[in-house]
KEKOL-96294 format. One record per residue (C-alpha): residue in one letter; x, y, z. Coordinates in Angstrom, 2 decimals, always signed. Layout:
REM residues N
ATOM code      c1      c2      c3
ATOM    A       X       Y       Z
...
REM end
This chain:
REM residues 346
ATOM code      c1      c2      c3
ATOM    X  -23.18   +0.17  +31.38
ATOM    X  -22.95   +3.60  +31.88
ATOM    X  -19.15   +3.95  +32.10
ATOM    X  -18.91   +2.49  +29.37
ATOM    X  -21.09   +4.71  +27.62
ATOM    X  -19.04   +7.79  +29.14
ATOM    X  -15.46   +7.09  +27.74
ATOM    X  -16.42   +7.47  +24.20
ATOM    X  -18.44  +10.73  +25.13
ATOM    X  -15.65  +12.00  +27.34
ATOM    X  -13.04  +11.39  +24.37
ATOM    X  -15.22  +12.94  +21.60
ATOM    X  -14.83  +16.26  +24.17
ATOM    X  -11.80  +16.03  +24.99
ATOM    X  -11.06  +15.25  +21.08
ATOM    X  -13.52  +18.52  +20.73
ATOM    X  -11.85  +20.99  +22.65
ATOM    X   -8.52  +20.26  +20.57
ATOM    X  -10.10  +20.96  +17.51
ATOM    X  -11.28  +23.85  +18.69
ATOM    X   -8.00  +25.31  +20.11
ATOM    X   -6.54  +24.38  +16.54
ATOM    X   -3.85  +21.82  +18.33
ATOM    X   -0.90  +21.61  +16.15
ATOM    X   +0.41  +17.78  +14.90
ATOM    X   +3.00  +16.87  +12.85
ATOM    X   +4.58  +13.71  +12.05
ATOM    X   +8.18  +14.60  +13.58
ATOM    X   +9.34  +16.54  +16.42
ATOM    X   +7.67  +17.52  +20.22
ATOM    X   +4.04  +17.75  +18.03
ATOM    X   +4.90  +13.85  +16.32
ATOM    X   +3.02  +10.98  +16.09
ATOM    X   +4.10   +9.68  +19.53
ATOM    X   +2.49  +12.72  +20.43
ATOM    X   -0.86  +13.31  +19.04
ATOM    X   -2.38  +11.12  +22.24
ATOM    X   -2.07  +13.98  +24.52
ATOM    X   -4.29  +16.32  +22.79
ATOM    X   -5.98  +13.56  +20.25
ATOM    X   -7.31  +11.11  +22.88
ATOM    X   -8.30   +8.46  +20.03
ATOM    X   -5.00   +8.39  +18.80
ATOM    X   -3.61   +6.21  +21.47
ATOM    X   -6.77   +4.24  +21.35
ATOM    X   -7.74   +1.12  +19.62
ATOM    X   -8.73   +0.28  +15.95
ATOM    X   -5.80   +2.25  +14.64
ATOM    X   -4.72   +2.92  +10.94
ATOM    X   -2.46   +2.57   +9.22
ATOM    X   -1.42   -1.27   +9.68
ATOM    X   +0.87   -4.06   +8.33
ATOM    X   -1.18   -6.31   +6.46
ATOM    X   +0.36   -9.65   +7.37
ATOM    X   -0.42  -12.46   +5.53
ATOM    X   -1.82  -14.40   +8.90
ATOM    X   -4.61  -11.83   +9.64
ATOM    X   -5.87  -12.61   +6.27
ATOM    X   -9.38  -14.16   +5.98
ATOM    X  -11.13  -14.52   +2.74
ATOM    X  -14.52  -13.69   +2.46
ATOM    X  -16.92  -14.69   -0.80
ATOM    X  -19.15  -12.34   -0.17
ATOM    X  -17.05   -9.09   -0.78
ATOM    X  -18.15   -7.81   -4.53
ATOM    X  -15.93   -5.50   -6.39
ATOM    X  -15.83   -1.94   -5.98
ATOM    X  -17.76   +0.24   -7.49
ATOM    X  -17.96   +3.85   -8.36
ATOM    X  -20.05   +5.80   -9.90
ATOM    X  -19.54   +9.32  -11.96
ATOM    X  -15.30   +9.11  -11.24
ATOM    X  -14.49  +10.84  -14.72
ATOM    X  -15.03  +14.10  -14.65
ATOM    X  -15.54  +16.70  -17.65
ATOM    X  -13.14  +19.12  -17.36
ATOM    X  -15.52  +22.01  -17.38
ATOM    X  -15.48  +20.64  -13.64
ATOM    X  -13.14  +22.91  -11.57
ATOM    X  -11.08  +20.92   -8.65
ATOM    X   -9.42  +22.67   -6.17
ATOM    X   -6.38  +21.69   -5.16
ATOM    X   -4.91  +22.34   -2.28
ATOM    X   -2.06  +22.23   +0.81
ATOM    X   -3.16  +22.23   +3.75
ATOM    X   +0.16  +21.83   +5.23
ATOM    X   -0.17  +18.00   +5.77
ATOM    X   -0.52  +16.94   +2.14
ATOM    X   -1.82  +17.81   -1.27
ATOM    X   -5.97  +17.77   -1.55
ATOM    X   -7.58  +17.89   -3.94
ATOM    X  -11.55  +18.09   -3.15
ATOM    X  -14.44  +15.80   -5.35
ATOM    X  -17.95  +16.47   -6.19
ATOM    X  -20.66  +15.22   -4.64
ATOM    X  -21.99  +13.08   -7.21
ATOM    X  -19.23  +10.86   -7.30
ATOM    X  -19.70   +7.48   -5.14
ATOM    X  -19.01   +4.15   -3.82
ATOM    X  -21.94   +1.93   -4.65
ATOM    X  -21.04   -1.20   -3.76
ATOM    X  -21.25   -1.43   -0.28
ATOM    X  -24.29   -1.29   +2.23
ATOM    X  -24.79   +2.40   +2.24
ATOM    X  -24.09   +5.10   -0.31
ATOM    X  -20.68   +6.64   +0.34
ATOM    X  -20.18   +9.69   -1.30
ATOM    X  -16.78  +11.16   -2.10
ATOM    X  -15.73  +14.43   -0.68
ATOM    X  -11.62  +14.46   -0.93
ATOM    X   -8.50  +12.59   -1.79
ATOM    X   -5.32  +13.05   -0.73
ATOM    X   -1.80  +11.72   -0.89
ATOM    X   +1.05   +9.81   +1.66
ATOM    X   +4.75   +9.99   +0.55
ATOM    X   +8.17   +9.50   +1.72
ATOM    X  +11.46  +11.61   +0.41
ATOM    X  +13.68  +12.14   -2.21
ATOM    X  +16.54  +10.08   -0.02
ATOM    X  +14.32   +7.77   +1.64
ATOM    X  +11.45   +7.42   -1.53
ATOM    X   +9.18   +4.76   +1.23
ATOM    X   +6.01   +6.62   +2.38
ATOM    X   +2.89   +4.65   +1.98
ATOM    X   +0.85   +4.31   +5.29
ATOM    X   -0.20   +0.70   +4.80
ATOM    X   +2.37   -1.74   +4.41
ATOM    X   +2.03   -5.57   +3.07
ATOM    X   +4.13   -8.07   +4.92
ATOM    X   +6.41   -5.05   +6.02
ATOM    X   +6.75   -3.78   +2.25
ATOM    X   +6.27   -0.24   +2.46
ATOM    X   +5.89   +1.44   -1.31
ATOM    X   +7.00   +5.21   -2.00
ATOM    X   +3.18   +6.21   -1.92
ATOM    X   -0.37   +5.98   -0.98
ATOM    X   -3.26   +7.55   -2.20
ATOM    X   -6.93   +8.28   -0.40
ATOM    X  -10.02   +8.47   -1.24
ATOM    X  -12.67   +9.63   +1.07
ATOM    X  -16.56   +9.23   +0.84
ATOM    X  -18.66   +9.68   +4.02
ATOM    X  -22.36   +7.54   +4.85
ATOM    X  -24.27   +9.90   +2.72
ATOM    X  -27.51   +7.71   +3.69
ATOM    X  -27.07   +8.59   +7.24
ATOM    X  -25.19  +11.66   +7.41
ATOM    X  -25.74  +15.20   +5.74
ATOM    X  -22.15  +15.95   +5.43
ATOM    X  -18.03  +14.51   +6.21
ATOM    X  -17.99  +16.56   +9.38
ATOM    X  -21.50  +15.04  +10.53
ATOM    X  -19.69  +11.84   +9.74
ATOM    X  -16.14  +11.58  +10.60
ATOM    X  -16.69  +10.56  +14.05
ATOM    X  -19.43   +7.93  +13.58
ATOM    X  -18.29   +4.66  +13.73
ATOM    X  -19.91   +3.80  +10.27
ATOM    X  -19.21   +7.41   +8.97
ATOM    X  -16.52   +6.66   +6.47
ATOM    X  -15.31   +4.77   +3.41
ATOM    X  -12.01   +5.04   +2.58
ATOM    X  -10.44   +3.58   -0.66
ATOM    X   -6.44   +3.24   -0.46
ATOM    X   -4.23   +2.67   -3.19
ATOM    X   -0.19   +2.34   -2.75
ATOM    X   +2.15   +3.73   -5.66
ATOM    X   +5.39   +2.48   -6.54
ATOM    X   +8.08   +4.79   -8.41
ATOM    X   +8.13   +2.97  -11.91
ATOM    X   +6.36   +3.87  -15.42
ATOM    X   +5.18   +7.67  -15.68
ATOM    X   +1.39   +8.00  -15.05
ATOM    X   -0.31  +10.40  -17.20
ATOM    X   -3.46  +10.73  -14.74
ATOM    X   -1.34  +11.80  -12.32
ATOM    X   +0.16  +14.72  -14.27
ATOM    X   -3.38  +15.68  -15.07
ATOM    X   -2.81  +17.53  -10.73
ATOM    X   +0.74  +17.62  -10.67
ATOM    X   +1.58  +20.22  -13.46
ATOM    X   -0.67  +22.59  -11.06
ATOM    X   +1.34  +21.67   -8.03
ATOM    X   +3.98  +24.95   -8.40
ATOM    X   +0.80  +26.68   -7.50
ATOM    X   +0.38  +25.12   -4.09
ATOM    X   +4.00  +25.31   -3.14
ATOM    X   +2.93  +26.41   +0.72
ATOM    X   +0.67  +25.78   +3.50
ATOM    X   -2.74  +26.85   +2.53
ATOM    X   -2.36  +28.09   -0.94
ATOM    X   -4.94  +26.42   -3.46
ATOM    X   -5.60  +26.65   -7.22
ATOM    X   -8.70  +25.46   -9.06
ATOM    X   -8.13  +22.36  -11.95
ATOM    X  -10.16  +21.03  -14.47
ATOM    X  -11.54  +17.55  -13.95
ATOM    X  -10.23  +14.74  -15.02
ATOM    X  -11.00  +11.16  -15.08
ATOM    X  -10.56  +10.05  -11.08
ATOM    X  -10.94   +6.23  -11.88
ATOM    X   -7.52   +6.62  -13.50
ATOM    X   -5.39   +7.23  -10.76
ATOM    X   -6.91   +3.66   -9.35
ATOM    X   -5.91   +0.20  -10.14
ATOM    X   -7.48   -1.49  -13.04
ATOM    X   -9.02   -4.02  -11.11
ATOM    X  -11.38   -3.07   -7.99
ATOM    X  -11.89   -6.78   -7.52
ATOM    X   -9.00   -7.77   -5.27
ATOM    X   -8.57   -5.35   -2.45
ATOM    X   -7.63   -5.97   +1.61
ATOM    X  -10.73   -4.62   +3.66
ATOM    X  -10.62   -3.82   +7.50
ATOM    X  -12.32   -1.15   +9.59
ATOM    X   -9.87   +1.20  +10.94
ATOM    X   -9.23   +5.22  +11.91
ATOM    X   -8.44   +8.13  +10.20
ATOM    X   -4.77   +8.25  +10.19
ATOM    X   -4.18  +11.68  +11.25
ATOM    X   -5.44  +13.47  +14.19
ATOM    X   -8.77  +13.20  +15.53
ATOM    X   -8.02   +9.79  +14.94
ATOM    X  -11.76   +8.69  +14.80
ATOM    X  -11.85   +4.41  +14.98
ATOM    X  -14.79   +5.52  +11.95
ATOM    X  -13.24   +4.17   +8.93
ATOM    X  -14.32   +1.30   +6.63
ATOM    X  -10.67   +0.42   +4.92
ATOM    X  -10.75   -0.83   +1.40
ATOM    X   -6.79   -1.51   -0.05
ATOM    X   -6.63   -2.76   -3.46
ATOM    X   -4.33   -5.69   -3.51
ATOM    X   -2.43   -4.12   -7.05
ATOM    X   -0.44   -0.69   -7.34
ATOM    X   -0.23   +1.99   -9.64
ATOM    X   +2.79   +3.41  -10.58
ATOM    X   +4.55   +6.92  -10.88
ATOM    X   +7.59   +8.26  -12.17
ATOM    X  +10.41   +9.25  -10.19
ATOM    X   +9.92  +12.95  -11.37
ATOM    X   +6.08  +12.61  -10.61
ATOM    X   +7.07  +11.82   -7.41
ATOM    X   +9.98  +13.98   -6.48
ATOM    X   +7.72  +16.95   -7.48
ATOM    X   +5.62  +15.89   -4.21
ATOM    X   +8.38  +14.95   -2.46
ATOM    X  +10.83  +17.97   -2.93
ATOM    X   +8.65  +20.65   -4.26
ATOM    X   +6.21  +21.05   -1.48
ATOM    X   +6.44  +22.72   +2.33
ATOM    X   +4.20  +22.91   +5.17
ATOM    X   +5.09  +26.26   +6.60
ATOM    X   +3.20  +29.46   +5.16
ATOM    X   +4.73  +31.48   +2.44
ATOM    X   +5.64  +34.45   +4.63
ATOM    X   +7.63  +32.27   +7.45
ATOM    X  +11.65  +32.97   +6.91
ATOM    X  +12.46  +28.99   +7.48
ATOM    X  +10.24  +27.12   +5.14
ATOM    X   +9.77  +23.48   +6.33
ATOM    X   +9.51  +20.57   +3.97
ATOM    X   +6.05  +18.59   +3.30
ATOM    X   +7.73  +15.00   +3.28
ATOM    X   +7.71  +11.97   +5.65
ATOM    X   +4.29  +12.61   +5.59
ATOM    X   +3.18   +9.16   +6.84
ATOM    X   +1.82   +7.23  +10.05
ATOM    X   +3.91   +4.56  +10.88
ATOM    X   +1.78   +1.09  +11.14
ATOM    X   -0.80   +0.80  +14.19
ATOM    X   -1.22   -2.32  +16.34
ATOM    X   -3.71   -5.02  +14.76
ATOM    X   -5.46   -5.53  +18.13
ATOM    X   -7.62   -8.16  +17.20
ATOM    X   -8.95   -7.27  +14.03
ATOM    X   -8.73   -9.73  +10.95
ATOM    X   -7.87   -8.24   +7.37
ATOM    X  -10.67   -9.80   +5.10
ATOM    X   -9.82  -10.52   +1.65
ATOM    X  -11.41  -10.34   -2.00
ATOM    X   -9.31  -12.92   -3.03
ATOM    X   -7.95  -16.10   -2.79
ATOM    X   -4.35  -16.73   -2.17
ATOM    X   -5.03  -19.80   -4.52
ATOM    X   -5.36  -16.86   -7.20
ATOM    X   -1.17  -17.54   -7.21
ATOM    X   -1.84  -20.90   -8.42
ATOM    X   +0.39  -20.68  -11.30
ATOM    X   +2.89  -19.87   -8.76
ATOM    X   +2.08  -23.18   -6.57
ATOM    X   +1.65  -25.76   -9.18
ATOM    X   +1.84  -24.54  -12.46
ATOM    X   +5.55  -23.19  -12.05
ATOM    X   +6.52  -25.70   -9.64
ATOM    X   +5.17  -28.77  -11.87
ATOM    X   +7.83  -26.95  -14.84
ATOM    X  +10.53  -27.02  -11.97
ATOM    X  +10.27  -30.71  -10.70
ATOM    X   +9.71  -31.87  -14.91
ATOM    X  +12.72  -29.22  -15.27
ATOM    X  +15.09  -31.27  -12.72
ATOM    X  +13.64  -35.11  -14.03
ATOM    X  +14.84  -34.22  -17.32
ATOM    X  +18.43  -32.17  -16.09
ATOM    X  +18.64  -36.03  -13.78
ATOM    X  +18.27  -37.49  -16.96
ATOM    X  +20.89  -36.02  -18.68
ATOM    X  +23.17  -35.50  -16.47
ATOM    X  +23.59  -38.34  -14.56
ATOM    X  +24.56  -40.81  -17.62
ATOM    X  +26.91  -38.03  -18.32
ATOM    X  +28.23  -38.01  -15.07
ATOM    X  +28.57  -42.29  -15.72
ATOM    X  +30.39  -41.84  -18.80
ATOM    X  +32.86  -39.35  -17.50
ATOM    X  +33.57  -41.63  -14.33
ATOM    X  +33.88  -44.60  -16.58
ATOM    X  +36.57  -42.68  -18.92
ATOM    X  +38.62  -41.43  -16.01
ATOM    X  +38.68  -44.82  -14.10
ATOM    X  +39.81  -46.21  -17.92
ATOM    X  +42.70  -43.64  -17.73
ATOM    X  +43.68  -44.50  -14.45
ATOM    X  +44.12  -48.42  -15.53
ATOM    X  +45.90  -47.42  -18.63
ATOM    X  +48.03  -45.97  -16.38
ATOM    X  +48.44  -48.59  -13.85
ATOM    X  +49.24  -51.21  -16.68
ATOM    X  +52.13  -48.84  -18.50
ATOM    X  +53.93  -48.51  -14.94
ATOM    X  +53.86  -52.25  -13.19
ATOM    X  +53.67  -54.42  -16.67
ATOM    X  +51.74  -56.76  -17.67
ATOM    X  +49.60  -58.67  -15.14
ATOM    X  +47.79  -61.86  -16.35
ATOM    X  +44.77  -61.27  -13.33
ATOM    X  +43.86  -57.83  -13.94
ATOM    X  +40.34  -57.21  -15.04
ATOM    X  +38.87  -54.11  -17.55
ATOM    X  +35.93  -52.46  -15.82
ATOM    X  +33.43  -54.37  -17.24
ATOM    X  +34.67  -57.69  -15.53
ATOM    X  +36.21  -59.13  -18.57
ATOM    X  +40.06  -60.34  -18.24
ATOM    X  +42.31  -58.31  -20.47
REM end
């Protein structure tokens, strides 16, 4: 009982003194993700994020309503700050902004952004039967009913809400420009600029009723096992420009270093499941139209294409063989016993 008490207790101090020290992480390199363990304890723990959502650790569940938020579009008399912190682009959220939908009030204190590079344009955390998309977006709230802030709440195991939304390279998105024609401004590691708000629920899906919910980690060091997943099922799309200005404009090394490093690759690779279950808002059976309504236009498809073509198939058979006795009769002569192919003597 008590040792089992003690190895959370002993990682949170361990996980402590790192903070504290400012340990340095990156994805790549001696400081990489196969790293983080040795000065990030819960990073080689269990209940990792990201993960491959697999359709065999999907479970539906009725009882998962859609999200809801509350106060996501912003006036812009509201100034954002948006910033690089050398890890990503941030851009920080108001306090009245919130989840409402689930047992406790999460409130919103950050999102952030996931994202591959300009020659390999795959950088989205989660992936969905191994698909990985060229981004992924985050939205943080913390238990606002329990705790008074994120940093009273990160490491509590029901501390955090996390919404996740993947983004493919396709159609430009004009909610996404609303940030990204400030992003010259935050070209290096902790420079910020202040924006004016914009409507948040934009850069999200336009339904919040089908979404893939598991409780996972942050996916960057501490690592905390304190996050309530939510990953809507549909993406949102970006131009390639939209997203080469993340992927190519950006660096993670301060403005005054003489080798400036590029902020790409920016991703965890996927965790292992353990044995957690993805639960589901919806039903596969939502793909109906796939199962039966498409495949009942297939099958009456092929019946008719039978139809057709085998009578065709008949006729053509029937003309050749008629060729072939025509044939036959010019080269040996007449022969009193020899049949057409209907039976009849000729």
């Amino acid at each position: 009982m008590h040792s089992a008490s003690f190895i959370p207790i002993l990682l949170l101090q361990l996980t402590f003194l790192a903070v504290l020290h400012g340990a340095k992480w990156t994805y790549n390199g001696p400081e990489g993700e196969h790293h983080w363990s040795k000065h990030y304890p819960y990073c080689g723990g269990a209940f990792q994020s990201p993960i491959d959502i697999k359709s065999e650790l999907l479970r539906f569940d009725p009882t998962l309503r859609p999200i809801e938020i509350q106060n996501y579009n912003l006036s812009p008399n509201e100034q954002l700050t948006l910033g690089n912190n050398g890890h990503s682009v941030q851009i920080s959220l108001p306090s009245k902004m919130h989840i409402s939908s689930l047992p406790h009030r999460y409130t919103a204190a950050q999102l952030h952004f996931h994202w591959g590079s300009s020659g390999r344009p795959s950088g989205s955390e989660h992936t969905v039967n191994s698909k990985q998309y060229a981004a992924e977006m985050h939205v943080v709230h913390f238990n606002s009913d329990k705790y008074p802030n994120m940093s009273m709440a990160v490491d509590k195991s029901d501390g955090l809400a996390v919404l996740g939304v993947l983004i493919e390279v396709g159609e430009f998105n004009p909610a996404f420009e609303k940030f990204l024609r400030f992003i010259n401004g935050i070209k290096y590691r902790d420079q910020r600029v202040q924006v004016p708000g914009f409507n948040i629920r934009a850069l999200l899906p336009a339904r919040l009723d089908e979404y893939y919910r598991y409780d996972g980690s942050l996916t960057t060091p501490p690592c905390y096992p304190s996050v309530l997943w939510t990953i809507f099922r549909n993406h949102v799309t970006i131009s390639r420009k939209q997203f080469l200005d993340m992927a190519t404009g950006l660096y993670s090394s301060h403005a005054q270093e003489s080798s400036p490093v590029p902020l790409n690759g920016n991703f965890r690779k996927p965790q292992l499941v353990d044995s957690r279950v993805v639960l589901v808002s919806f039903k596969e059976a939502d793909l109906s139209w796939i199962n039966t309504g498409l495949l009942v236009t297939i099958l009456v498809g092929s019946a008719l294409g039978l139809v057709l073509i085998v009578p065709l198939l008949c006729c053509l058979f029937k003309q050749k063989r008629a060729g072939a006795e025509q044939d036959k009769s010019k080269g040996v002569g007449y022969n009193g016993s020899e049949k057409d192919e209907y039976g009849s003597r000729v």
